[in-house]
C-alpha positions in Angstrom: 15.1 25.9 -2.0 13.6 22.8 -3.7 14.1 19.3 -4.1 14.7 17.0 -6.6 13.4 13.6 -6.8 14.2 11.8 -10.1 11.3 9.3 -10.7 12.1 7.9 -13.9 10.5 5.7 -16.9 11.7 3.2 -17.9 10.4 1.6 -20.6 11.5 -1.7 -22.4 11.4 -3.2 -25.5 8.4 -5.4 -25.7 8.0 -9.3 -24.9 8.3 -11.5 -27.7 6.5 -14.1 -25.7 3.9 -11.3 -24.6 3.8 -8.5 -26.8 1.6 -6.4 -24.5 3.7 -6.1 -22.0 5.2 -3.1 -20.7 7.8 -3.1 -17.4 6.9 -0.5 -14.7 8.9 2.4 -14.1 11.8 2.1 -11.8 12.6 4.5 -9.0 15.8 5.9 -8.4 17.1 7.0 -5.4 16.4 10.7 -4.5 19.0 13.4 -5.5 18.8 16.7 -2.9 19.8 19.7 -3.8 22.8 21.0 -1.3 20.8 23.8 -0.6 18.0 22.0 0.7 18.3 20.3 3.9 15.7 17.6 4.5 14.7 16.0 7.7 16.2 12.6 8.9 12.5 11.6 9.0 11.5 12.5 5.8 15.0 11.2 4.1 14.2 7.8 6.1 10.4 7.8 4.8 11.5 8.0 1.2 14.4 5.8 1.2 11.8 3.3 2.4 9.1 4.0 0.4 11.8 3.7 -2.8 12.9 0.4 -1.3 9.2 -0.8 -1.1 8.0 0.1 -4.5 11.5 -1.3 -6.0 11.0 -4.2 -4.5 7.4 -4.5 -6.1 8.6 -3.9 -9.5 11.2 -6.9 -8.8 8.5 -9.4 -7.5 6.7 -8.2 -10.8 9.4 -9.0 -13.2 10.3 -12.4 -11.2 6.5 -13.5 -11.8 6.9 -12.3 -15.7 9.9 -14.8 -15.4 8.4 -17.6 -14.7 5.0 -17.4 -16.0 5.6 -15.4 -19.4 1.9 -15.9 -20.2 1.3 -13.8 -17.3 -0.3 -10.4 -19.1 -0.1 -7.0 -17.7 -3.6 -7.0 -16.5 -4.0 -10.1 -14.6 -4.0 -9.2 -11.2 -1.3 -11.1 -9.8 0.8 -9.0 -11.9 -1.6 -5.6 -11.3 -1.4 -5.8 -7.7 2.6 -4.7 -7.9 1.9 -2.6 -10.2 -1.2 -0.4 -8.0 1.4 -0.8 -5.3 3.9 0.5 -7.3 1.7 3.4 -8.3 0.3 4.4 -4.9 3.8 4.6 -3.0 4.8 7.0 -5.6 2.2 8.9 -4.9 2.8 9.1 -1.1 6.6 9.7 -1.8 5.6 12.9 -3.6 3.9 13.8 -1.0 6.5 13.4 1.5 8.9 15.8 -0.6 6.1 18.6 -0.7 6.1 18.3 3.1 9.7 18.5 3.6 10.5 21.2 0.7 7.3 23.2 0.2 5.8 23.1 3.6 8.7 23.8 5.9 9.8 26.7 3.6 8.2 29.9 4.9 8.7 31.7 1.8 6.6 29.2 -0.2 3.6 30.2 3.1 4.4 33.8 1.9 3.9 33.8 -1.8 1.2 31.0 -2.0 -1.1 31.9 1.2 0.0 35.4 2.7 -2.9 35.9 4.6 -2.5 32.7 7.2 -0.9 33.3 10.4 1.3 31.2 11.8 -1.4 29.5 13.6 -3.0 28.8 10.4 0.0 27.5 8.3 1.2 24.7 11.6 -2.4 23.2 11.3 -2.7 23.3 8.0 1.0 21.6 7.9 -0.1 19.4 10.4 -3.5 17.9 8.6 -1.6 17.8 5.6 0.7 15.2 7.0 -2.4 13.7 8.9 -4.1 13.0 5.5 -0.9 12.1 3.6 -0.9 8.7 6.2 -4.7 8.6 6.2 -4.4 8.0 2.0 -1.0 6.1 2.7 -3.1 3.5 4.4 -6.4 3.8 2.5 -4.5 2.6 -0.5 -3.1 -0.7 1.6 -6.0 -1.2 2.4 -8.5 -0.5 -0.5 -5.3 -2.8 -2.6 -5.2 -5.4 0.0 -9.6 -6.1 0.1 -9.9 -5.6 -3.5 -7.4 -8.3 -5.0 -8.4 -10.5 -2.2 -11.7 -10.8 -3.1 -10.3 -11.3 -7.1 -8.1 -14.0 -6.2 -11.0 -15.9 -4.3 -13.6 -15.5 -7.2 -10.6 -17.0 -9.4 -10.2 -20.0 -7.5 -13.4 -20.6 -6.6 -16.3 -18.3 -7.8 -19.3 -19.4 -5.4 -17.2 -18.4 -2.3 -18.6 -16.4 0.3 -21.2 -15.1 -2.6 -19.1 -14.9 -5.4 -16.8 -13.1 -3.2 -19.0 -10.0 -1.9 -19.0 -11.1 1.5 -17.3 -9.2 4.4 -13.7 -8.9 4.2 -12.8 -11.0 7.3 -15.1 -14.0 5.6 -13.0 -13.0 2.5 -9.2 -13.5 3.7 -10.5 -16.3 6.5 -11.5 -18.4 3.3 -8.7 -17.7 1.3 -5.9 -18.5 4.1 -7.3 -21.1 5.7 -9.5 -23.4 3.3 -8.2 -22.4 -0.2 -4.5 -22.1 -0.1 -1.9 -24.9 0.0 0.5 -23.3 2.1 -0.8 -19.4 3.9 1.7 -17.7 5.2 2.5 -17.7 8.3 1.2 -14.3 10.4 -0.7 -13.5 7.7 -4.1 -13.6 9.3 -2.6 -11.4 12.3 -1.6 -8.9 9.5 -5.0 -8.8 7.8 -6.9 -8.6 10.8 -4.6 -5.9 12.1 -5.6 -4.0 8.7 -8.8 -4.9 8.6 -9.1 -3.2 12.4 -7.0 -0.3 11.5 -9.0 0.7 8.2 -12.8 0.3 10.3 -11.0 2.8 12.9 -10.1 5.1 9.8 -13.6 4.9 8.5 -14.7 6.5 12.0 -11.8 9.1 11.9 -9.4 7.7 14.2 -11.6 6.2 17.0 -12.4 2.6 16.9 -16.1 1.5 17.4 -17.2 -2.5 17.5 -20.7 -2.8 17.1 -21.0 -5.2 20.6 -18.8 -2.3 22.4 -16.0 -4.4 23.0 -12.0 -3.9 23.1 -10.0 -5.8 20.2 -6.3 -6.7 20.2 -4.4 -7.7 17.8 -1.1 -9.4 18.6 1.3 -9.5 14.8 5.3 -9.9 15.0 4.8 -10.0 19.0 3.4 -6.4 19.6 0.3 -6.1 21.3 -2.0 -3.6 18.8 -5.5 -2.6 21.3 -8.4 -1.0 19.8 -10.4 0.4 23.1 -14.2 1.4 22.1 -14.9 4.7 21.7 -10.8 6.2 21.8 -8.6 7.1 19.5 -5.9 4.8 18.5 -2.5 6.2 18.5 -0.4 3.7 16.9 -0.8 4.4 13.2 2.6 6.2 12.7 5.0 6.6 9.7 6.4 3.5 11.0 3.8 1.6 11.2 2.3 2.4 7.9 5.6 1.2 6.6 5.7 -2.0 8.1 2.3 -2.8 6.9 3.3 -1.6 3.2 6.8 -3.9 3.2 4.3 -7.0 5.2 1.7 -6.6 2.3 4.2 -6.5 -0.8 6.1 -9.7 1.0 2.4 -11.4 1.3 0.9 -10.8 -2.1 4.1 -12.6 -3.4 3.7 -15.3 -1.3 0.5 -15.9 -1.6 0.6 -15.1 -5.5 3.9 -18.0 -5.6 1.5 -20.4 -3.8 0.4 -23.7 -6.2 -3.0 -22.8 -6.1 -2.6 -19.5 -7.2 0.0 -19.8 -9.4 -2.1 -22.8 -11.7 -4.8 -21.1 -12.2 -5.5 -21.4 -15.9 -5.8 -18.3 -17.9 -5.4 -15.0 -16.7 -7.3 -13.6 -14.1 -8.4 -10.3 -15.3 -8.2 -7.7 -12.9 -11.0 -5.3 -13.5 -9.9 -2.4 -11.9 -6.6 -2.1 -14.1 -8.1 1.2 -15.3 -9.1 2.2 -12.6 
């Protein structure tokens, strides 16, 4: 039993306006072998996760569109294309969990000494880490490119940008663009809460030992000191991944952004 999913290169013939650039690869939808059956769950996870990282190679190619001066590593174009990378990643991930890790055979040949004890927890922190890097990369994307696009538009912000991540994204939204998004400080608060939680493997501490709530799209997100949060599911991290892609092109669209002169090098394209 195994599973096919077809993740394809394309590769186009060069810009004549901008003769480095490459498109990104395009994802095409998963093809299952009939003697595989996978979980509605993880059929639903990858169909989203295809939709999301299609959707970034769109917003990519729309931005190429209008500004063609636009080079691969500037990093309004390199944040579609981290995002791009990093879903891929996790969908990769979600097909070992429904093909190698629900077939018992696979437990047989590759570990035969676990019991069955060992192989459930070892499926179980698997899928644990799987969402745990799922939204470390939101996360590590989102605060990194934020603190780019600031320095670009003005380099003595919040000390040249190295400031906390809440100054970060406060200054951008609400003193630097011409139009923020609306709900967008909700969402990066709501990250920013979630990834401090992460950092403190699943239980949320504020340094005053307070409770936090985030209200975003009229759910009521609580971070009680000292517990676990128990919100961070599948769907959750999905929301936050479509919310994210739909921001950065927003706020990369927005005037200020988008006349910036030059490129703004993204340093991390290697990365």
């Amino acid at each position: 039993m195994n599973v096919c999913v077809e993740i394809s290169r394309t590769v186009m013939a060069k810009s004549k306006k901008n003769p480095s650039r490459i498109n990104q690869p395009l994802v095409r939808s998963p093809r299952i072998h009939s003697t595989y059956r996978m979980t509605a769950e993880g059929l639903r996870i990858i169909k989203k996760l295809e939709s999301i990282a299609q959707e970034s190679f769109n917003t990519q190619q729309r931005l190429y569109a209008v500004h063609p001066n636009w080079i691969e590593t500037d990093a309004r174009i390199t944040v579609f294309s981290k995002l791009y990378k990093g879903l891929t990643t996790v969908m990769l991930s979600v097909v070992f969990i429904e093909n190698s890790l629900q077939d018992d055979m696979w437990w047989k040949k590759s570990f035969p000494n676990l019991t069955p004890h060992d192989i459930e927890t070892n499926k179980y922190n698997f899928v644990r880490s799987t969402k745990h890097n799922f939204g470390m990369l939101l996360f590590i994307l989102v605060e990194n490119k934020f603190r780019i696009f600031l320095r670009a538009i003005d380099p003595l912000a919040c000390s040249g940008g190295t400031e906390a991540f809440e100054s970060i994204y406060t200054c951008l939204l609400r003193s630097k663009l011409s139009n923020p998004p609306p709900e967008a400080f909700e969402l990066l608060e709501l990250i920013r809460l979630v990834r401090n939680t992460i950092h403190n493997d699943g239980v949320y501490l504020h340094k005053k030992g307070s409770d936090d709530v985030v209200t975003y799209k009229g759910v009521d997100y609580a971070f009680h000191n000292g517990k676990p949060i128990q919100f961070v599911t599948w769907e959750f991290l999905l929301m936050l991944a479509t919310d994210l892609q739909n921001l950065f092109a927003e706020i990369i669209s927005d005037k200020v952004m988008a006349e910036i002169n030059g490129n703004i090098i993204d340093p991390t394209y290697n990365a």
